[in-house]
C-alpha positions in Angstrom: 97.6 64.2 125.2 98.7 64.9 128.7 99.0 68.0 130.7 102.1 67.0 132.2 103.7 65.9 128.2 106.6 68.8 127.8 105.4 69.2 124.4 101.7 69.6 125.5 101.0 74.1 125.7 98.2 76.1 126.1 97.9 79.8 123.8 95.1 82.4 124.3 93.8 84.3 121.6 92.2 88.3 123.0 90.3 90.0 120.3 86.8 90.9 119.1 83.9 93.4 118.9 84.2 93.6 114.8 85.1 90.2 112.4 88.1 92.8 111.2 89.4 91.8 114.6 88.2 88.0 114.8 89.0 86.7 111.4 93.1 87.7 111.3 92.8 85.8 114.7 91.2 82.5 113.4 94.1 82.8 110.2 97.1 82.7 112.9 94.9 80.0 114.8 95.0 78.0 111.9 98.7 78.4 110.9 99.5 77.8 114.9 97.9 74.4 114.6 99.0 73.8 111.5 102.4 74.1 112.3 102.2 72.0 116.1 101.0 69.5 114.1 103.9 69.4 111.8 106.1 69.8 114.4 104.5 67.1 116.7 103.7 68.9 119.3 100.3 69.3 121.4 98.3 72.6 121.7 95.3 73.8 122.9 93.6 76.9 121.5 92.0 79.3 123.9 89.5 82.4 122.6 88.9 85.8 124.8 86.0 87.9 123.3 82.8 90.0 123.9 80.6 88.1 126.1 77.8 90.1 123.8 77.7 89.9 119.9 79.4 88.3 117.5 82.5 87.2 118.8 81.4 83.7 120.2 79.4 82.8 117.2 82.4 83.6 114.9 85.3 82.1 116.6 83.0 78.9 117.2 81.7 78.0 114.1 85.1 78.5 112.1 87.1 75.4 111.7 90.1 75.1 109.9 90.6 73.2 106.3 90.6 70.1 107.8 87.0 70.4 109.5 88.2 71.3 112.8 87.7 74.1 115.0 90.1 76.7 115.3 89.5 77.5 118.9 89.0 75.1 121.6 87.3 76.8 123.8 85.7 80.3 123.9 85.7 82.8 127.2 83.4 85.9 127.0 84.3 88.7 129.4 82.1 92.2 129.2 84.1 94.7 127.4 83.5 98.2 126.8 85.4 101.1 124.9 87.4 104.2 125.7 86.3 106.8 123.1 88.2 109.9 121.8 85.8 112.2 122.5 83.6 113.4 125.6 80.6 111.4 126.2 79.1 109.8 129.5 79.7 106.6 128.3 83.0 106.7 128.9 82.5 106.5 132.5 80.3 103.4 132.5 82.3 101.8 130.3 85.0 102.2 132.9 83.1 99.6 135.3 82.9 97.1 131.6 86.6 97.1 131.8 87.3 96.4 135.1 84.9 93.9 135.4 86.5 92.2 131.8 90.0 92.5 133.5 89.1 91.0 136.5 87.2 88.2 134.6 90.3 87.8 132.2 92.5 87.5 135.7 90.4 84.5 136.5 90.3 82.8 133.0 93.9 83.4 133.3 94.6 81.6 136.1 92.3 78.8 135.4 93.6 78.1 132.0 97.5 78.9 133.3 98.7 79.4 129.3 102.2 79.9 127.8 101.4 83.0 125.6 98.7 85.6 125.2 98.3 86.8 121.5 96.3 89.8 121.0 94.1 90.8 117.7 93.2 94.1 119.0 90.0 95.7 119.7 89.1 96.8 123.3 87.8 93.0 124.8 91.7 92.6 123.6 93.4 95.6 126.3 91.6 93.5 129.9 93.4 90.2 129.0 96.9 91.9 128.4 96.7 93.6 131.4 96.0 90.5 133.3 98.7 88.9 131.5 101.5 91.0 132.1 100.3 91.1 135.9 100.3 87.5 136.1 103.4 86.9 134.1 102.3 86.0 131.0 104.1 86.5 127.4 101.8 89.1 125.4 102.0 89.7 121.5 99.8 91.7 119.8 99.5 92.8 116.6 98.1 96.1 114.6 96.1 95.5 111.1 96.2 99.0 110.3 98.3 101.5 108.7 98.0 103.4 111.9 98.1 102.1 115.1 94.8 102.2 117.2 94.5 103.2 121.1 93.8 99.6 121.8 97.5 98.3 120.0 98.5 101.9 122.1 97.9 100.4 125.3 98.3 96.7 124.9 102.0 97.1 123.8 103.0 98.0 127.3 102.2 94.8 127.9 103.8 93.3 124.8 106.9 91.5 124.5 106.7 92.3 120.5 104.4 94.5 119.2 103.2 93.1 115.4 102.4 95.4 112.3 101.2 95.0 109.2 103.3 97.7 107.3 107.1 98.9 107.9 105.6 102.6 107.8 103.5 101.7 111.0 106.7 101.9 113.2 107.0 105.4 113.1 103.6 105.8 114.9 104.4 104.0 117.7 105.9 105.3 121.1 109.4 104.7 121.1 109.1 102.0 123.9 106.8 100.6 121.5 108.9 100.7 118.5 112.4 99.1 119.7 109.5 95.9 119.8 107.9 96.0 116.8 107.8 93.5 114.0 106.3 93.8 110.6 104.6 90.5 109.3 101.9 91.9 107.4 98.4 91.5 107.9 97.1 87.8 108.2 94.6 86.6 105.9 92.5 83.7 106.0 93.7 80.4 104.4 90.7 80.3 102.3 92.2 83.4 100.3 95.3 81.4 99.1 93.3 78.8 97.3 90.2 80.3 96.0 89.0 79.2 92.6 87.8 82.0 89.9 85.9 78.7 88.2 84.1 78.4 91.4 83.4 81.9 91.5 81.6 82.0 88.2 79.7 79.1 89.2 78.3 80.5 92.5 76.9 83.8 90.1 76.0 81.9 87.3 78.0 83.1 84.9 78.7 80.8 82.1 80.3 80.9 79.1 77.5 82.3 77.1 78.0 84.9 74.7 76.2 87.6 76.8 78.9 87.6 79.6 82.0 87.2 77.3 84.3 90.4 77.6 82.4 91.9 80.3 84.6 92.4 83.9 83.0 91.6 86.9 83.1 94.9 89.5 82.3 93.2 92.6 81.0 95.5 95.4 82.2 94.9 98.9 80.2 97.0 101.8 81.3 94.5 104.8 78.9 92.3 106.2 76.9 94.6 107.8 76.8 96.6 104.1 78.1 100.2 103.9 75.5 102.8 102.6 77.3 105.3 101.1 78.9 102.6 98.8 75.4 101.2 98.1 74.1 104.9 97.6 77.0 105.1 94.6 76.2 102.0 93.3 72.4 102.9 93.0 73.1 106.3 91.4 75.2 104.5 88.7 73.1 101.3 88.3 71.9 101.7 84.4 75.4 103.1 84.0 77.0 100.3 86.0 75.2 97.4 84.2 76.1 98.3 80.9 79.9 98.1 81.0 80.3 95.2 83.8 79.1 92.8 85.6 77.8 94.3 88.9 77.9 91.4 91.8 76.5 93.8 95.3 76.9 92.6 98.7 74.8 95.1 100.1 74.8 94.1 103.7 71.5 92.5 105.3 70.4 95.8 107.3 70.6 97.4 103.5 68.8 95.1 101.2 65.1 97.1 100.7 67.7 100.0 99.7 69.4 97.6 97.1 66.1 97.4 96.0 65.0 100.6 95.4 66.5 100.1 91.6 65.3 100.3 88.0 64.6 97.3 86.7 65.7 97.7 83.1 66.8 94.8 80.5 70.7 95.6 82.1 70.1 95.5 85.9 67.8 92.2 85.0 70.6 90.6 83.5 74.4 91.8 85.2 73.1 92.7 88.3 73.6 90.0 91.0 73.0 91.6 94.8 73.3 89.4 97.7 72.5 90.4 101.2 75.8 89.0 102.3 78.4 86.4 101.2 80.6 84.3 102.9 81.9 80.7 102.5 82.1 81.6 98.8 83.9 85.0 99.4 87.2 84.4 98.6 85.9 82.5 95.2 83.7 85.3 94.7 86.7 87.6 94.8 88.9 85.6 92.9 86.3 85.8 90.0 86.1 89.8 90.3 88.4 91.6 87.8 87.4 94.6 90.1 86.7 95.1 93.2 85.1 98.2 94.7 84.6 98.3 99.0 85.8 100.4 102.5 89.6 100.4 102.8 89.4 98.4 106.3 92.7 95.9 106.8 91.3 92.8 106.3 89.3 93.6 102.9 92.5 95.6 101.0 95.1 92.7 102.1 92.5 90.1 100.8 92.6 92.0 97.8 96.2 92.2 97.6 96.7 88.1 97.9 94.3 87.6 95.2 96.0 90.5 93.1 93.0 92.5 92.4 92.7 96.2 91.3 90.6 97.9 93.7 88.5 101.1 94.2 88.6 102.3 97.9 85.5 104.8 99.4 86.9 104.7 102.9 85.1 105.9 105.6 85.7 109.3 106.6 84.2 111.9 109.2 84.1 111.6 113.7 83.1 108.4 113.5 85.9 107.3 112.6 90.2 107.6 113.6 90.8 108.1 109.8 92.8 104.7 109.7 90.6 103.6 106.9 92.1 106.7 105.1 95.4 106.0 105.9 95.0 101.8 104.8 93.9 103.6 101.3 96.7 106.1 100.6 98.9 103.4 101.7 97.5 101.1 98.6 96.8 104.2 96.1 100.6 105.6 96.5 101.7 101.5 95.6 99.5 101.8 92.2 97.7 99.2 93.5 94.1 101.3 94.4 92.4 104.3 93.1 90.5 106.0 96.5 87.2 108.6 96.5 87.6 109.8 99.7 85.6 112.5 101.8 84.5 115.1 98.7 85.4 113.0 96.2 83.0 109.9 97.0 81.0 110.8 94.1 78.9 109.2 91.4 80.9 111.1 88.9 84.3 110.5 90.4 83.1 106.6 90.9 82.4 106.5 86.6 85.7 108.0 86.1 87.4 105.6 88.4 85.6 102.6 86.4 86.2 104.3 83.3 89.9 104.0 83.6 89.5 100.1 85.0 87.5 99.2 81.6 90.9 99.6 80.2 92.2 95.5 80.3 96.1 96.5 80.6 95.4 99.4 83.0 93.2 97.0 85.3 96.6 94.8 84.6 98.6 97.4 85.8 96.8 98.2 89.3 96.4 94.2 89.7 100.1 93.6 89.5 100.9 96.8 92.1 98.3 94.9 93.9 99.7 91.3 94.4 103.7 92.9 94.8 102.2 94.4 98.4 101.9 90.8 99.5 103.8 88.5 97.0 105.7 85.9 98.9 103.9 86.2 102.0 102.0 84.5 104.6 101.6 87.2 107.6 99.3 83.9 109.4 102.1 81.7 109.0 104.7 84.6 110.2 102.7 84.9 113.2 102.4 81.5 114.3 106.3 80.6 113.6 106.9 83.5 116.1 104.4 82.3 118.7 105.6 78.6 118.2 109.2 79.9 118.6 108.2 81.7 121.6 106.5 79.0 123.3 108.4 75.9 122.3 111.7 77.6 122.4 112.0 80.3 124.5 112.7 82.5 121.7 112.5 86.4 121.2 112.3 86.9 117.3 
């Protein structure tokens, strides 16, 4: 592999801060080498992230179904974060983003690549700036419903602005809009051939007579765990274990509150809480005849490729833009979710919900809704064919 070989290019990936940001990345990584490979052609892989957090250990320690990495080399530039609202940190966080745009410039320059594709998140709006300065072809694309101020301010850089739902056009400026695309939201590779039978096996659930007929709610909080779904889940625990079986991922910085439970004869014997799973997630899932989490992007579309029923609790209040909200209307008005939001994240509401999922052809029902939102596609592969067209072609698609 040469530098000078014609077929020899170079792609950067921007994006960090949360793995709702990092892990769609890695997916269209994949596909892109995936498909140079098919293709014959030569690539290397760039990643720009937070110098500070996760983003390095992530995007360096995932590798692709073949054992290999899916970035080739990782850049961290400081990033900070424009907020909504009033506060001092605004202003230092100023100085964080010049400083990550004048990094990005240099990393830029150094590593001279064809395209720049962007997975949001602030570390993502330094690098398209110094792209579009420096020439550069930007993509980015928008996981949510809504679009965020990050997707807001990279697209006047873009050349196409990517979105995961027709509906999301409307949102956008109508600069913005004449270049957006819908693919859909990518989803690790992982996803498309997880095993049920592996599932089982990682819980210990076999085929005794105990666990026959019993549906497995699995409860999603995000890695970092999500207290006010663990709260539920404790409220309803005696409750919960004696219709299902009640796998927890209660998130490491919430596992003396997982804790805090009843040990009766139930709990000992269908509750299975784990501080946090993650090779086996997507068999974990695939085993789950319920799922119940936050409506983020990645977890809802994961959801939808495995054609699970799902009960959304997303988070609500200033903390938050309300695109966790909009995500889970979006999947409630398909059939595909039911959604306690705001007022009605309650234990009572939560037993109704599951009350209505007990119900085999009902769950049926919501699963199917569930699947149709992503049946027949592959937002990863979308994404690469259109970077690949881009950089081996010339193309504008």
């Amino acid at each position: 592999m040469k530098k000078h070989d014609s077929d020899f290019k170079k792609i950067v990936f921007a994006g960090g801060g949360t793995g709702g940001h990092i892990y769609p990345g890695l997916a269209v990584c994949d596909a892109f080498r995936k498909l140079c490979e098919e293709q014959g052609k030569s690539v290397q892989i760039c990643w720009i992230g937070n110098s500070r957090g996760m983003d390095r250990n992530i995007v360096s320690k995932n590798v692709d179904s073949s054992g290999r990495q899916s970035a080739d080399v990782f850049y961290g530039i400081p990033s900070g974060k424009l907020r909504r609202y009033v506060s001092f940190r605004n202003f230092l966080d100023l100085f964080k983003i010049f400083a990550g745009f004048i990094a990005s410039l240099f990393i830029l320059i150094k590593v001279k690549p064809d395209v720049l594709f962007s997975k949001g998140g602030f570390v993502s709006v330094p690098p398209c700036i110094a792209a579009k300065i420096l020439g550069i072809p930007v993509y980015t694309h928008e996981c949510d419903f809504t679009p965020g101020l990050a997707t807001k301010i990279n697209s006047r850089s873009a050349e196409k602005v990517l979105v995961s739902y027709e509906e999301t056009e409307k949102y956008l400026s109508g600069t913005a809009r004449a270049k957006a695309v819908v693919t859909g939201n990518p989803v690790r590779p992982v996803f498309y051939s997880a095993s049920a039978e592996r599932g089982r096996d990682f819980l210990n659930l076999d085929d005794s007579e105990m666990y026959k007929g019993r549906p497995i709610l699995f409860v999603q909080g995000g890695s970092l765990g999500a207290r006010q779904i663990n709260s539920l889940v404790q409220e309803n625990l005696e409750w919960l274990c004696e219709r299902f079986i009640v796998v927890h991922q209660t998130g490491a910085a919430n596992t003396d509150q997982s804790a805090e439970v009843p040990q009766s004869e139930a709990v000992r014997n269908f509750y299975r809480p784990y501080a946090f799973i993650y090779r086996e997630m997507p068999d974990v899932m695939a085993a789950s005849d319920i799922i119940l989490s936050r409506a983020g992007a990645n977890s809802i579309w994961e959801s939808s490729v495995l054609g699970k029923p799902v009960i959304l609790v997303p988070l609500c209040g200033s903390g938050t833009r309300g695109d966790q909200e909009d995500n889970a209307g979006y999947f409630e008005k398909a059939g595909a979710a039911v959604v306690l939001a705001r007022e009605n994240a309650t234990a009572e509401k939560l037993r109704s919900a599951l009350e209505l999922m007990l119900d085999e052809s009902r769950r049926k029902e919501f699963a199917v809704h569930s699947s149709a939102l992503s049946e027949g596609k592959n937002p990863a592969e979308k994404i690469a064919a259109i970077l690949f067209d881009k950089i081996y072609s010339g193309g504008n698609k």
